[in-house]
VOVOFI-303413 format. One record per residue: residue number from 1; x, y, z of N, C-alpha, C in turn. Coordinates in steps of 0.2 Angstrom, whole numbers, plus 5000, padded with zeros to 4 digits. Atoms other than C-alpha are relative to their C-alpha. Layout:
N
> resi,npx,npy,npz,capx,capy,capz,cpx,cpy,cpz
> NUM,X,Y,Z,X,Y,Z,X,Y,Z
...
//
This chain:
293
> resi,npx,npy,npz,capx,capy,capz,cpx,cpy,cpz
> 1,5000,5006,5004,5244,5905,5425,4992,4998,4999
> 2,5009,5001,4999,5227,5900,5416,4998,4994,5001
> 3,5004,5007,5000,5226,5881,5420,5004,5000,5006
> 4,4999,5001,4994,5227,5874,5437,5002,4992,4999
> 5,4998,5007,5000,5236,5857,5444,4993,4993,5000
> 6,5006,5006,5000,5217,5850,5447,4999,5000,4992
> 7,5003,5003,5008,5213,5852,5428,5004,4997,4995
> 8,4997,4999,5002,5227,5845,5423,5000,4993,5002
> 9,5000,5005,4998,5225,5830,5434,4993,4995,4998
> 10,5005,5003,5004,5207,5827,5426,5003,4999,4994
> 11,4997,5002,5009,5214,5828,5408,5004,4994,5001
> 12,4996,5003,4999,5226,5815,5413,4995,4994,5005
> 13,5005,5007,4996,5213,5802,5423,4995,5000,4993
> 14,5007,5003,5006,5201,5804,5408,5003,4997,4993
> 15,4996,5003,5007,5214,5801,5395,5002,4994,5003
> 16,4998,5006,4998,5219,5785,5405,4993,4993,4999
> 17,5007,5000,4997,5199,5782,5410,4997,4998,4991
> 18,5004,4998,5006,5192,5786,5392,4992,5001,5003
> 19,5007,5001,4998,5178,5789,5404,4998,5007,5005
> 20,5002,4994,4994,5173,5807,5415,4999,4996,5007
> 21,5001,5004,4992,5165,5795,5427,5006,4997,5004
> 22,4992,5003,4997,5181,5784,5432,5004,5004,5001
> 23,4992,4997,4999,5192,5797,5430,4999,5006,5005
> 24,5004,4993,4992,5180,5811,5445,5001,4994,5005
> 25,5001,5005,4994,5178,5792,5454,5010,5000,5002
> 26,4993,5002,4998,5199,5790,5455,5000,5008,5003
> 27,5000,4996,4996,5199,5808,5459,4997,5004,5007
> 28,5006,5000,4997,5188,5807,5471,4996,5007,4999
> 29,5002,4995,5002,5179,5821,5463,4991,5000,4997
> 30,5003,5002,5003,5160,5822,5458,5000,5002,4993
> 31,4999,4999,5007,5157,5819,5439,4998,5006,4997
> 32,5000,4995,5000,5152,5836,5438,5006,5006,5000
> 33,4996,4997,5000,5165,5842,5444,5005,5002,4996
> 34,4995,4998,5006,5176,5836,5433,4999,4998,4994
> 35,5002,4999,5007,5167,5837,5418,5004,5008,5000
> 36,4999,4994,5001,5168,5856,5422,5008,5002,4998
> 37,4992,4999,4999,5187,5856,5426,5003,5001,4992
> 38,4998,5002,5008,5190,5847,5408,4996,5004,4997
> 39,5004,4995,5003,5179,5860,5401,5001,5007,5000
> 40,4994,4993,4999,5187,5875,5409,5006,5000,4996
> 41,4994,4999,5005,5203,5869,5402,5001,5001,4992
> 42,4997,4998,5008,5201,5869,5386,4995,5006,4996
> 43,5003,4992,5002,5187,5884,5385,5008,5004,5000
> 44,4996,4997,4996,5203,5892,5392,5006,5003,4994
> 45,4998,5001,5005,5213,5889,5377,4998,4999,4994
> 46,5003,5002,5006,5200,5886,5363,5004,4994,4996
> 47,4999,5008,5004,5205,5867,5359,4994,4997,5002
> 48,5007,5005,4999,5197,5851,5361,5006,4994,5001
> 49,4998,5006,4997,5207,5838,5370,4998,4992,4997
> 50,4999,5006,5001,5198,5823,5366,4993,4999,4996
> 51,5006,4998,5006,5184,5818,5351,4996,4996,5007
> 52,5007,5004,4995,5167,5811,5360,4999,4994,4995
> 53,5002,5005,5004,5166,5794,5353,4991,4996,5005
> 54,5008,5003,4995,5147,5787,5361,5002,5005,5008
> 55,4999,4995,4993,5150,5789,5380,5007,4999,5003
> 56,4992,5000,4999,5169,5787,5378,5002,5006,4997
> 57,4998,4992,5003,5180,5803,5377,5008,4994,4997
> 58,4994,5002,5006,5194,5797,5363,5005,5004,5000
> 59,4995,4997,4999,5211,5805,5368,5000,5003,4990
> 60,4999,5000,5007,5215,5815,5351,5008,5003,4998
> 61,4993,4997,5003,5231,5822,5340,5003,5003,5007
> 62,4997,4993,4994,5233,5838,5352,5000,4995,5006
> 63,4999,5001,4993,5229,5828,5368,5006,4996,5000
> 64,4997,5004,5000,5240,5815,5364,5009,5004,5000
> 65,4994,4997,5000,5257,5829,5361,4999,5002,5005
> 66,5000,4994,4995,5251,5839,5377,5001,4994,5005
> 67,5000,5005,4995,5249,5822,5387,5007,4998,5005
> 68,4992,5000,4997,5270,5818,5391,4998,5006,5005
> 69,4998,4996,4997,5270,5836,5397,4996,5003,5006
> 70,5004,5000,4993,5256,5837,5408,5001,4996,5004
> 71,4998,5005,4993,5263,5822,5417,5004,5003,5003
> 72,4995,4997,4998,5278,5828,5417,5001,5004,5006
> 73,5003,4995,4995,5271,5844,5428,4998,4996,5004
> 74,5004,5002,4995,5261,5835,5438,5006,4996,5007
> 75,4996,5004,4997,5275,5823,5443,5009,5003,5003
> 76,4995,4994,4998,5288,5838,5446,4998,5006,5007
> 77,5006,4996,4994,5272,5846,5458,5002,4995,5006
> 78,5000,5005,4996,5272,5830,5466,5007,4999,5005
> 79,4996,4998,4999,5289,5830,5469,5003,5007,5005
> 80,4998,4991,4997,5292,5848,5474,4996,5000,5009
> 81,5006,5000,4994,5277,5843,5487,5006,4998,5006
> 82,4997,5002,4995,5288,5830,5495,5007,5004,5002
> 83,4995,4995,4997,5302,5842,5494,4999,5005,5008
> 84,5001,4996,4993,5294,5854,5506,4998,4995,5006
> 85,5002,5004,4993,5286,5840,5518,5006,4996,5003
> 86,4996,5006,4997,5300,5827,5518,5006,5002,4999
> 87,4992,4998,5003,5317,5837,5511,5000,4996,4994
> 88,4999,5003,5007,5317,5828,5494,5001,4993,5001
> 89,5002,5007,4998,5312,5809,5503,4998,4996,4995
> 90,5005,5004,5005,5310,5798,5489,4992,4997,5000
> 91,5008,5002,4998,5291,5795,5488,4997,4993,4997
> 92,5003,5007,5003,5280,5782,5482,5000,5000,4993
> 93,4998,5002,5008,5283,5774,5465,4996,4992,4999
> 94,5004,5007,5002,5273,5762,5453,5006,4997,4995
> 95,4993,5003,5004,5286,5749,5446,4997,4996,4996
> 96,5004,5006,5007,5281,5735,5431,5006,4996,4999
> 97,4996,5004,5000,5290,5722,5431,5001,4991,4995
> 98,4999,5007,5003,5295,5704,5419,5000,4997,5004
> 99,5004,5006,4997,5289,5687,5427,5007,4999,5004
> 100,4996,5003,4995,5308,5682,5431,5001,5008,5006
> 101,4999,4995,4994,5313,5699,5438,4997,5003,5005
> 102,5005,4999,4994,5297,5703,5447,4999,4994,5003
> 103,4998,5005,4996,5298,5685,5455,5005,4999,5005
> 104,4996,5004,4997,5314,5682,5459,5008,5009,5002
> 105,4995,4993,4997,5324,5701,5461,4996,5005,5002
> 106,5002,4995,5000,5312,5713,5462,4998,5002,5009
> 107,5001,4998,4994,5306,5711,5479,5007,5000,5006
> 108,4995,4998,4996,5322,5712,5489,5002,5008,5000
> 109,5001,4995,5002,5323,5728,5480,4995,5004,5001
> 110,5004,4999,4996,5308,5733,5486,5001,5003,5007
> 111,5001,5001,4997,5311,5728,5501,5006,5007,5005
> 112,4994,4995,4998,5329,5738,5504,4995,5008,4998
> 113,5004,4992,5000,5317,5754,5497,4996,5003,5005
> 114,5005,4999,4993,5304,5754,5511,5006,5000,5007
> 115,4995,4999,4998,5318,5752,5523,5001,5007,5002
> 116,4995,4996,5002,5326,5765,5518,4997,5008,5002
> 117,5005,4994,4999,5312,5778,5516,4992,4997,5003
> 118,5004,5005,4997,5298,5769,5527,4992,5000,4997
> 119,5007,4998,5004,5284,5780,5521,4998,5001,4994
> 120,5004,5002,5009,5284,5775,5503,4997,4995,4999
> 121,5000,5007,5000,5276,5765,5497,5001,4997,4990
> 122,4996,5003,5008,5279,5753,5479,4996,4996,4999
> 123,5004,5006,5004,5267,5746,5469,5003,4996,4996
> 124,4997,5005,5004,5273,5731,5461,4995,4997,4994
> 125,5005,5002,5006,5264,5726,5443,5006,4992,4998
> 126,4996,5006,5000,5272,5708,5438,4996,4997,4993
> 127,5005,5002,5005,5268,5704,5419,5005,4999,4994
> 128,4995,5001,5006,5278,5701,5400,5001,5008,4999
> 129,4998,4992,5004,5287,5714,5391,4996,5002,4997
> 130,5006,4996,5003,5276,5718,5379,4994,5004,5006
> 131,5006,4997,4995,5262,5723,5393,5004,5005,5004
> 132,4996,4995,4996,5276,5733,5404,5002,5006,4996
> 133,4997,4994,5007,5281,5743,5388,4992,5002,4998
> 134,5004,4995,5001,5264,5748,5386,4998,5004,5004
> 135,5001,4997,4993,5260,5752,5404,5005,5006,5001
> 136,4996,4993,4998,5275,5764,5405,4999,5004,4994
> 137,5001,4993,5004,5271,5772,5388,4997,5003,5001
> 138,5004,4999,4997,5256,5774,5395,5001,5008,5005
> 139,4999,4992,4995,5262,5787,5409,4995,4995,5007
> 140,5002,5003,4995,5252,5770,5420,5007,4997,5005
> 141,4996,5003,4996,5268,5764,5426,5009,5004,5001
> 142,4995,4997,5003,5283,5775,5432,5006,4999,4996
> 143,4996,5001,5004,5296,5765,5427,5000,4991,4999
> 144,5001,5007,5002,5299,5746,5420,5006,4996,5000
> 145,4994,5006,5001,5311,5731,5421,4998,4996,4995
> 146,5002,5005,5007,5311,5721,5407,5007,4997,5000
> 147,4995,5009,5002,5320,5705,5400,5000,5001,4993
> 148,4997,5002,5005,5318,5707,5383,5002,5008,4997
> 149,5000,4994,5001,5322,5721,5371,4996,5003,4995
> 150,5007,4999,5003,5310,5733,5361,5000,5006,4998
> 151,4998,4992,5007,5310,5748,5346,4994,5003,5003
> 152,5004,4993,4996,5298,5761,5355,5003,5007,4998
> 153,5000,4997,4999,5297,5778,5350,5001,5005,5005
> 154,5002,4998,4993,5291,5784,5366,5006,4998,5007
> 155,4995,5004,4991,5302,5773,5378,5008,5003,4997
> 156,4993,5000,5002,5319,5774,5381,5003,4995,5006
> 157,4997,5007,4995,5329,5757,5387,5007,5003,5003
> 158,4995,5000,4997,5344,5759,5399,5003,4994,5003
> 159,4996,5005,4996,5356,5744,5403,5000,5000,5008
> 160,5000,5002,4994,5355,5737,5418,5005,4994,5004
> 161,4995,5006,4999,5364,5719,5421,5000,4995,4995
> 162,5000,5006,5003,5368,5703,5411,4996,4994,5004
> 163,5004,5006,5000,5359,5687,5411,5001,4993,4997
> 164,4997,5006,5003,5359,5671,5405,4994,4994,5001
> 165,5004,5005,5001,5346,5658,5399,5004,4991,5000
> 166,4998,5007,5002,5349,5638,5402,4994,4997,5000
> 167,5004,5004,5002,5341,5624,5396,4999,4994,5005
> 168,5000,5005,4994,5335,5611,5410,4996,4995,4998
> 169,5004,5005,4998,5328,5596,5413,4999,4994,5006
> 170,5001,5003,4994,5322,5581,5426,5006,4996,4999
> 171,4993,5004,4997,5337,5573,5433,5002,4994,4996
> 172,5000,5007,5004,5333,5555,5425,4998,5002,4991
> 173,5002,4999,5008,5330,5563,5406,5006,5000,4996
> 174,4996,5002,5005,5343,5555,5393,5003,5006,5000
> 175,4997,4997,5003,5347,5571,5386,5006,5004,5007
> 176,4996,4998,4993,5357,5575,5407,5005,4995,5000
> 177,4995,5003,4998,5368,5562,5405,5006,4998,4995
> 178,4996,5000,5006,5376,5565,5386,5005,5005,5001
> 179,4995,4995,5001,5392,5574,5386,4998,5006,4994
> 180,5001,4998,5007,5389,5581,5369,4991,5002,4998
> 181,5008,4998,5003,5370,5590,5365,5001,5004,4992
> 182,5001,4998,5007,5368,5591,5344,4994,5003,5000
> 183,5007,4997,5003,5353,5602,5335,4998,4996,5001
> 184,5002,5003,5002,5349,5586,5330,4997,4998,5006
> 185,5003,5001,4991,5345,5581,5352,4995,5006,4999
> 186,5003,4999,5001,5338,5596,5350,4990,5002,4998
> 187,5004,5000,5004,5326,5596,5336,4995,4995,5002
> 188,5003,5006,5000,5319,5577,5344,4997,5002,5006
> 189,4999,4999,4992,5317,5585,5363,4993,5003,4998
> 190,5006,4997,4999,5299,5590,5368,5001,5006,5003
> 191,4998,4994,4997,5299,5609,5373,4995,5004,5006
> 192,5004,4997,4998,5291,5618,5386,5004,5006,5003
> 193,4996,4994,4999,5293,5637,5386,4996,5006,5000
> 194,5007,4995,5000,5286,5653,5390,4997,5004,4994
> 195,5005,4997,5007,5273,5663,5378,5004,5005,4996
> 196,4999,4996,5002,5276,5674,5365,5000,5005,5004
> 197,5003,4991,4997,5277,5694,5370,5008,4999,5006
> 198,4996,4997,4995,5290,5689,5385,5006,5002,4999
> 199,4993,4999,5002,5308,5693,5386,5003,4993,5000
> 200,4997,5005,5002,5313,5675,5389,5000,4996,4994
> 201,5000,5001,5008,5304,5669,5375,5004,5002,4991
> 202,4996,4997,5004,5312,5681,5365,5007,4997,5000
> 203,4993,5002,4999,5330,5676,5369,5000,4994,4997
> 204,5000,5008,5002,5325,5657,5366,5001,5000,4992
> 205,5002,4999,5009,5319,5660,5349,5005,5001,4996
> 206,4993,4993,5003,5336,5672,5346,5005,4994,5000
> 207,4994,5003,5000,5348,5658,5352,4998,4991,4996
> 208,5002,5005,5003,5337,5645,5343,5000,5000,4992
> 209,5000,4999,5006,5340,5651,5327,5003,4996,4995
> 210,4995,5005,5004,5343,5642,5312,4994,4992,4999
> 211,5005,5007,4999,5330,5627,5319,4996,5001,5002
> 212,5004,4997,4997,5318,5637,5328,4991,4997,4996
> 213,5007,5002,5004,5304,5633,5315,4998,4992,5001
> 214,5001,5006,4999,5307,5613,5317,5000,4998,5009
> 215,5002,5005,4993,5306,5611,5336,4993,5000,5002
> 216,5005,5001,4997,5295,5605,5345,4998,5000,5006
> 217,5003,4995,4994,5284,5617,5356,4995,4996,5001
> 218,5005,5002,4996,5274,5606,5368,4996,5004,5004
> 219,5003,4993,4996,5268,5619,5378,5003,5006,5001
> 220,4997,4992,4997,5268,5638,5381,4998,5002,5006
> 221,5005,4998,4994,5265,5643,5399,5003,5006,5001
> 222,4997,4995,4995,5266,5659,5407,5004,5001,5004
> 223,4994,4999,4992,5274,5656,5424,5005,4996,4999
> 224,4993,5001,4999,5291,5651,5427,4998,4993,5003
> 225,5001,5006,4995,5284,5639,5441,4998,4994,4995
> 226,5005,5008,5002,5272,5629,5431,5006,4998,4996
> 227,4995,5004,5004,5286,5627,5418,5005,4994,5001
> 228,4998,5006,4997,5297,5619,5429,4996,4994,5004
> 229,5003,5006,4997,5285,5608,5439,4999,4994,4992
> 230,5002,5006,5006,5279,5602,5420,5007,4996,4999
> 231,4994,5005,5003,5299,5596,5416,4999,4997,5006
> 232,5000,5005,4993,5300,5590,5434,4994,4995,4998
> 233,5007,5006,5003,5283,5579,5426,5004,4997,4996
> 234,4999,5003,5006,5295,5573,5413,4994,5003,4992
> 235,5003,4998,5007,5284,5582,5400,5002,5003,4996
> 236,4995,4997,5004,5298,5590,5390,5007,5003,5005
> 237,4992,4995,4997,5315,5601,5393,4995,5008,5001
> 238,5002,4996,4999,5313,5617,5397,5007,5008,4999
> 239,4994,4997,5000,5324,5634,5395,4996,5006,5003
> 240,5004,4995,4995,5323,5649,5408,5007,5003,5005
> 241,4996,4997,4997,5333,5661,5417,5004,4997,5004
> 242,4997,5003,4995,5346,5655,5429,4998,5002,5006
> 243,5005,4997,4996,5340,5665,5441,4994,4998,5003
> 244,5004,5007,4999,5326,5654,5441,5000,4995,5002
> 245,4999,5007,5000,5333,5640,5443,5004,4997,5006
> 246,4995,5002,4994,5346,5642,5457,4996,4993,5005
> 247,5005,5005,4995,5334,5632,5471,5001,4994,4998
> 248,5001,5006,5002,5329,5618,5459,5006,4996,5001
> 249,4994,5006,5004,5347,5613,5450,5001,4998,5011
> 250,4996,5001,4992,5354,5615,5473,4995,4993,5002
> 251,5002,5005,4997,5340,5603,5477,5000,4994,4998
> 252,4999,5007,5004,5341,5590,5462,4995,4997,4996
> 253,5007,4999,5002,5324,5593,5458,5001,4997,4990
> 254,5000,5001,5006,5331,5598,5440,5006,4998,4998
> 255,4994,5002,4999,5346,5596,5432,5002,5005,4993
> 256,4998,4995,5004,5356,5608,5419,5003,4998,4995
> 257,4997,5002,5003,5360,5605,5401,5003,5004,4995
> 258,4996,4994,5004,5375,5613,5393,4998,5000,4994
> 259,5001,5001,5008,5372,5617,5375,5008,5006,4999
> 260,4995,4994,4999,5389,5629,5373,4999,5003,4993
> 261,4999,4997,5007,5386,5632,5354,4995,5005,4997
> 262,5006,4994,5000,5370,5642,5356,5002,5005,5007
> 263,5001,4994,4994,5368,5660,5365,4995,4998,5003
> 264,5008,4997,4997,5357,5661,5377,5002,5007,5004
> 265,5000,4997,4997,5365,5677,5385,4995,5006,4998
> 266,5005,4992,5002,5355,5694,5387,5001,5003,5005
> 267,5000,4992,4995,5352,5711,5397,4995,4998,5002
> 268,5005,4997,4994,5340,5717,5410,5001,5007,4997
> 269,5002,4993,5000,5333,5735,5406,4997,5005,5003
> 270,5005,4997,4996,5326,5748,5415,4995,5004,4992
> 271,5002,4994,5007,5313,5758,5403,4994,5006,5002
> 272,5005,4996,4998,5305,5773,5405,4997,5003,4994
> 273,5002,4996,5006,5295,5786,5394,5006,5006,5001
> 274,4994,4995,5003,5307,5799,5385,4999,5004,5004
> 275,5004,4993,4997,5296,5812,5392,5000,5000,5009
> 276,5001,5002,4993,5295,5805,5411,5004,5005,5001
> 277,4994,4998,4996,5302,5816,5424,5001,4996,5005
> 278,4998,5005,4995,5314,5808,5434,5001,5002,5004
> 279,5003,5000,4991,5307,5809,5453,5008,4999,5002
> 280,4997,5003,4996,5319,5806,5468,5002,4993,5000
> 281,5001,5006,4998,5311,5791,5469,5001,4996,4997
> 282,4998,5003,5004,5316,5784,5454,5009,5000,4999
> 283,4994,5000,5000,5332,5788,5454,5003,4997,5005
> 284,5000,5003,4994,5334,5780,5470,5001,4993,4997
> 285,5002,5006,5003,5326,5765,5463,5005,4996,4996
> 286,4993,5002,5004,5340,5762,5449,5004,5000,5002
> 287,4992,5001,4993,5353,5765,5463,4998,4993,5004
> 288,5001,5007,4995,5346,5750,5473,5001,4994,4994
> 289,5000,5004,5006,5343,5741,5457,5006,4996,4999
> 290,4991,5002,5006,5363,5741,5449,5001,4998,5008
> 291,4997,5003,4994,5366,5736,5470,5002,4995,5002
> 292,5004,5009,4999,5356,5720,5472,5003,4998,4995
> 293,4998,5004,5007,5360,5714,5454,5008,4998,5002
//
């Protein structure tokens, strides 16, 4: 074999890196070292992995088709490792996760994994879909849970569970004590909901269709919490996972407004890269996943 797993691990920290230094500093490797490595490999084969932009190495065409598949290896090495040490003990896994899911399901899930297998362990990333779907295309994040959905050539989405968006508000707010909620309540109601790029965002937008251009978006915030805390202020309605919400509606905090004539239903996805090899450890993962859910 003319390339070894360490030169392969370098091509792969400096494609992430765009840096030689960062990418010998993660391997604990010094920057000599792995200049030479990335220099062996592709003397080896007379290519050229990546352009030199200033003192940035710039992933190029070639590297960017060989990239997938040098994971791949690397992550089948890693694996085969834990084979021989642990009998095929699911290993440590980096997961990425949507705001409601990473909040309010993922750590139970977690939790059952370490259990389970003691000496894994599980980085948790907690961010919007957008940012999760690039982090797995990336080859930074095994796999991803996502809320909304999303046309990637590189990913591939896998069903996971149902869901469902409601619209809330504080106890004493007009619109909690009408039988009947029209567009028209709608379109008057102050909104408070979360940013572009998420998946709940998305869903709103999708079951708001039609009037979506006329409402009135008082604030966009990112976290689930501040959202609620702001309606519990009386400073608009709000719309956001049930899952979310369980605590509040039980306490009385908030209070739930049916609208029956709009969707707000949606899925959970798991998404990986096309290319990924699926570990133990992920495979595991998605078994706990469909359990808890």
């Amino acid at each position: 074999m003319r390339y070894t797993l360490r030169q392969l691990q370098v091509f792969l920290a400096t494609a992430h890196h765009e840096n030689i230094s960062l990418a010998a500093a993660e391997l604990n490797m010094s920057q000599s070292a792995a200049s030479s490595a990335l220099k062996e490999l592709e003397s080896q084969f007379d290519i050229q992995l990546f352009d030199r932009v200033g003192k940035r190495l710039q992933i190029n065409e070639l590297g960017h088709s060989l990239r997938p598949q040098a994971q791949a290896l690397l992550d089948q090495a890693s694996d085969l490792q834990s084979a021989f040490s642990q009998h095929q003990t699911p290993g440590d896994l980096k997961v990425g996760a949507t705001l409601t899911i990473g909040n309010y399901l993922a750590v139970p899930i977690m939790s059952a994994y370490k259990k389970q297998h003691p000496g894994a362990q599980v980085a948790l990333e907690v961010s919007n879909t957008e940012t999760i779907a690039k982090r797995v295309a990336n080859f930074e994040l095994d796999i991803g849970l996502i809320e909304g959905e999303l046309q990637s050539p590189s990913l591939e989405l896998i069903e996971w569970c149902e869901d469902e968006l409601c619209v809330f508000a504080a106890p004493n707010d007009p619109l909690t004590k009408r039988r009947k909620i029209t567009d028209q309540h709608l379109l008057a109601a102050k909104w408070i909901v979360r940013e572009s790029g998420s998946g709940t965002r998305q869903t709103f937008d999708r079951a708001m269709s039609g009037i979506l251009p006329d409402l009135n978006i008082e604030l966009e915030l990112q976290h689930t919490e501040a959202i609620k805390r702001a309606v519990e202020a009386q400073l608009g309605i709000g719309c956001l996972s049930k899952v979310t919400l369980k605590e509040a509606f039980k306490r009385g905090s908030l209070k739930e407004i049916k609208i029956p004539q709009r969707n707000f239903k949606r899925r959970f996805y798991f998404v990986l890269h096309q290319q990924k090899y699926i570990s133990a450890g992920i495979e595991k993962w998605i078994s706990l996943c469909k359990k808890q859910r």
